[in-house]
N, C-alpha and C positions, 0 to 999 in steps of 0.2 A: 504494500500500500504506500501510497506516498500522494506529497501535493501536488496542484498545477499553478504553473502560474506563468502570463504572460503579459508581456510587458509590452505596450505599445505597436503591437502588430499588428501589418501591415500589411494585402496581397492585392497583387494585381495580375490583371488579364490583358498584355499589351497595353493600350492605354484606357481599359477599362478596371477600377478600383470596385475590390468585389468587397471586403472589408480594410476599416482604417482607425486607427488607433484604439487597438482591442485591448482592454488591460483590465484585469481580476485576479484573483489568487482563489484557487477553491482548497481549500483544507483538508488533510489526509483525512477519508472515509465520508466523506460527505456527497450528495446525493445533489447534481448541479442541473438543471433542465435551461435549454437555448432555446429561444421560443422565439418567433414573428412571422409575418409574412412569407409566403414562398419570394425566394429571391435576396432574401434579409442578408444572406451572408454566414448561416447558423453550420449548414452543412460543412461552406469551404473551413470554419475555425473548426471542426472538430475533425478535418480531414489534414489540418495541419497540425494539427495535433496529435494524430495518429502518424506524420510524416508522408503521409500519400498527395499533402501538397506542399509546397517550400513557399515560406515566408520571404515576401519582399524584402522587409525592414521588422526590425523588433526582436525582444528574447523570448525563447518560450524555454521554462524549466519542467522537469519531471521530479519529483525529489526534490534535491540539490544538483540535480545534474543538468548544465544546459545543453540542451540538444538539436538546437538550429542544424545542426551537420550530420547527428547521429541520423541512421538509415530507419527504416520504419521495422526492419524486422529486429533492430536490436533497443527498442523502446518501452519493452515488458509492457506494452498494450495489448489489449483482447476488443478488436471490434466489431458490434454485429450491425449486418446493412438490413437496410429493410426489404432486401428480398432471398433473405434466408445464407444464399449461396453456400448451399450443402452438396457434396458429391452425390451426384446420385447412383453410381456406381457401388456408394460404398455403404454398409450399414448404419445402423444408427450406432451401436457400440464404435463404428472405426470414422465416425463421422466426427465424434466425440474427441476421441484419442487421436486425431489426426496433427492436431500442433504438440504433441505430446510426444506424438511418436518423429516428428520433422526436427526437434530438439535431442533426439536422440535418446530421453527419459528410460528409465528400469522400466521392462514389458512387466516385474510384476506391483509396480508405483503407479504405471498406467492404467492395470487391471482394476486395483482398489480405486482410484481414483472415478473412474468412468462407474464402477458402479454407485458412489455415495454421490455422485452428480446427477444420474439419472434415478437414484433415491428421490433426491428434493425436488427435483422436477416429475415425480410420477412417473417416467420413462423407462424404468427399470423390465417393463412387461413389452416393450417395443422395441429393445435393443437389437435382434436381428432380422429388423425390418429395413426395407429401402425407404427413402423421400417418398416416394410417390406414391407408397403407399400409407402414407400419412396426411393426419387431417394439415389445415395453414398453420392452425394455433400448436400440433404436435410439434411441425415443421420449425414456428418460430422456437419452441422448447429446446428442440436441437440446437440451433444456432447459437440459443444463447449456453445452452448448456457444454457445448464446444468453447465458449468464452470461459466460461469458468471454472473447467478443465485446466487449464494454463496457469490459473492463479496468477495473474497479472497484479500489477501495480494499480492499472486504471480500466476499468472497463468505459468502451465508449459506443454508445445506441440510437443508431441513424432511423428515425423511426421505425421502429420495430415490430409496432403495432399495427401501422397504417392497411398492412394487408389483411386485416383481421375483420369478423363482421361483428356489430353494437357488443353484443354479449360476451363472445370472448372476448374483445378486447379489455372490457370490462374486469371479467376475471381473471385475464394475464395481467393485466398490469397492478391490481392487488397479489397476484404473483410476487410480479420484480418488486414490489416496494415488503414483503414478507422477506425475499430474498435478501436484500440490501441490508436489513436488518439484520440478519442472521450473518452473514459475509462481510462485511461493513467496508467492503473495495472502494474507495475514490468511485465515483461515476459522473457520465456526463453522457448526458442524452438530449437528444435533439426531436423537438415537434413542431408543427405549427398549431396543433390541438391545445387548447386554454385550458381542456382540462386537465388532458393528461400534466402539463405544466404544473397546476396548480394545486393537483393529490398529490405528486410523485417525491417534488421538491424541496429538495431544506432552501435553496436558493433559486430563486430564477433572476436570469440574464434575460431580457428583454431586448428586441433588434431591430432595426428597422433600416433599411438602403444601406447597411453595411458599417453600423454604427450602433454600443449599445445606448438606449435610451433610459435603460434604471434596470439595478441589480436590489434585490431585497427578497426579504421570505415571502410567501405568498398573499398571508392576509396583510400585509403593509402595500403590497403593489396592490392590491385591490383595494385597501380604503384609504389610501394616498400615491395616485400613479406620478409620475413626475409631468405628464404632459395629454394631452387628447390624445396620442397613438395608444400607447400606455391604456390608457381609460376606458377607449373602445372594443379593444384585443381583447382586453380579460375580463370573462365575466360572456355569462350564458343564461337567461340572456342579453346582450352588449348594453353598455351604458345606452341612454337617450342624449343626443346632442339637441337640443335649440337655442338656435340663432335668435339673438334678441337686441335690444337697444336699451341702453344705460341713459333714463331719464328722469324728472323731477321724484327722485327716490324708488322709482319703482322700476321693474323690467319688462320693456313693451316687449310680447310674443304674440308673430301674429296679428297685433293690435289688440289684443290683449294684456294688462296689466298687471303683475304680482307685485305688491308694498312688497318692498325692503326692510326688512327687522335693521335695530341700528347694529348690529352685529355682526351684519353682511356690510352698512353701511360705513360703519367707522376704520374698516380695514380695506376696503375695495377703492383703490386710489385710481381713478380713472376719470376722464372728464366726459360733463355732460352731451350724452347724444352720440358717446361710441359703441358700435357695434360687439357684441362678446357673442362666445356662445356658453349657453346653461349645459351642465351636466347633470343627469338623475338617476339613476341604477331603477329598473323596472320595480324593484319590490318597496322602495321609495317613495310609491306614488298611492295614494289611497282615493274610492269615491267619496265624493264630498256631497251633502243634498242639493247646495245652492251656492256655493262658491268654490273659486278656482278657475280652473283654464274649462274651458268648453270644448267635448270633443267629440266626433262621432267614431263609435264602435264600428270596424271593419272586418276584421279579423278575430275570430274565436278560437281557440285551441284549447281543451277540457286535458289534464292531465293528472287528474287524479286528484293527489296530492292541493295540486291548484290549479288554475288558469290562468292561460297568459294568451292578454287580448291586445290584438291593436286596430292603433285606432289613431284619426286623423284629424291634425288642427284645418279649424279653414284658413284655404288657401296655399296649404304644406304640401305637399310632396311626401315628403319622408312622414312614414307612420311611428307614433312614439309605441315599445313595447308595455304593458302593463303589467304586475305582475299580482294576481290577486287570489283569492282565498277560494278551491276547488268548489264550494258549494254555491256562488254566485252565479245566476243566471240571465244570460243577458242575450241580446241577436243583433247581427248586424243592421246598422241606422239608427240603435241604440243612442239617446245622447248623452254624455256626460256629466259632471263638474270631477278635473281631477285635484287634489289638494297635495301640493308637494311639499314633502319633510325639508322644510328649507336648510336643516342643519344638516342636512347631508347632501347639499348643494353644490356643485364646482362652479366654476367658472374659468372660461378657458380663453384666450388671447385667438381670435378666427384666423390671424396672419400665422403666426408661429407655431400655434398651438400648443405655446407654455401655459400651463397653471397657475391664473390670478388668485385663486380660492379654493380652498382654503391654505392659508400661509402654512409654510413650514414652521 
């Protein structure tokens, strides 16, 4: 086991800059998820990490040891890709044992080994099967269980799940985080899934055009993002953004008016008649009998548990999601009053989309 930690790195594609000035440290055993957009840059940092791509500029260490020049087979890494890449020629016992056996390992270190791996992974009754005759999620168990055969320093997981359908992926991935516990290897996994991010991680790195945007545990980047990217990404489902106008105390939506409590007011330094936009997290938002924002019911979605409706300001576009109490019944053309928890209100700069509200 050991730390990672990089410092100021930097990759390019000819003159195309796919990440730039990447720098965290994640702490031996701990449990790091890369989350953003497709295209964020999440992949190439954990590919250069693994050494399958070379840093432009900057240090990456392993341990204490830096490794800008080290090659990728000699960096006591275990990576699994998201699409298994298992022989298929070869069993699931020699599928297991295969970096074990390429290292030259004792055939009988290998033997015990392959089977207390396929122990914890339930694969113990599949060992002299081929791939293809195994389920995606048996499939992804190999792969990772080939990973931790090796007993690496860092295991690193390029969506792993992605190929999996709702359910298992549900229950592999309280898998790896039972795993991780019990193992306690450095990790660093990579998704664009908010959730997977947000059960999996002691830390998440947040990314956005190849730059992070904020590193923190999960519930702090969720009830303090650093910015609208931040705000939108996490969270299922996604904050509400409206665009409003900062006027004689209140915030015109819509042409619609919410007072200002003096607590939004005496910290909100902006002047009058500029443009923000509000943030509200859907379960933020309650019906009111006769006051609040006016809105008509579009969309109904009954999910047991709750409902989550949406529904449209006039003249909007964008429907806000609502998130309300499963036994409420409602049909679309339904009209509203929503009343929002204003203390759990952002407020976000429309140009930059830094966070005017709530202050650090």
């Amino acid at each position: 086991m050991a730390r990672v930690l990089l410092e100021d790195i930097k990759r390019k594609f000819n003159n195309v800059t796919a990440i730039e000035d990447i720098t965290f440290e994640i702490p031996d055993g701990e449990f790091w998820v890369l989350v953003g957009p497709s295209g964020c840059g999440k992949s190439t940092i954990l590919r250069t990490i693994a050494g399958l791509e070379t840093a432009t500029s900057g240090k990456l260490f392993i341990g204490d040891q830096l490794v800008n020049t080290v090659p990728a087979r000699a960096r006591d890494v275990a990576m699994v890709f998201q699409n298994y890449a298992l022989y298929p020629h070869l069993t699931v016992g020699e599928n297991i044992a295969f970096g074990l056996k390429m290292r030259k390992v004792d055939p009988k270190i290998i033997q015990d080994r392959v089977v207390n791996v396929a122990r914890s992974l339930s694969l113990e009754h599949l060992l002299d099967r081929k791939p293809k005759q195994l389920s995606g999620g048996q499939q992804q168990r190999v792969a990772l269980g080939r990973a931790i055969a090796r007993e690496p320093q860092v295991f690193l997981l390029d969506e792993p799940l992605s190929n999996l359908d709702a359910q298992l992926r549900d229950d592999t991935r309280a898998e790896l985080k039972q795993l991780h516990q019990q193992l306690g290897v450095t990790t660093i996994y990579v998704t664009h899934d908010q959730v997977e991010a947000m059960t999996l991680a002691d830390q998440i790195v947040v990314l956005n055009r190849g730059r992070i945007q904020q590193i923190g545990d999960p519930q702090t980047i969720y009830a303090r993002p650093a910015n609208q990217m931040v705000a939108t990404f996490l969270g299922s489902p996604p904050m509400n953004i409206l665009p409003a106008i900062y006027k004689n105390g209140c915030f015109d939506v819509s042409g619609q008016l919410i007072e200002i409590p003096p607590f939004i007011q005496d910290n909100l330094q902006i002047p009058q008649g500029q443009s923000i936009d509000l943030g509200i997290r859907p379960e933020h938002m309650t019906i009111s009998e006769d006051s609040g924002l006016s809105v008509e019911v579009k969309v109904i979605e009954p999910l047991g548990r709750e409902t989550l409706v949406r529904a449209g300001l006039p003249g909007a576009t964008t429907l806000l999601n609502i998130q309300l109490n499963g036994n409420v019944r409602l049909h679309p053309g339904d009209r509203l009053h929503l009343q929002l928890d204003l203390h759990q209100l952002f407020v976000f700069d429309p140009k930059t989309g830094d966070r005017l509200l709530p202050q650090d």
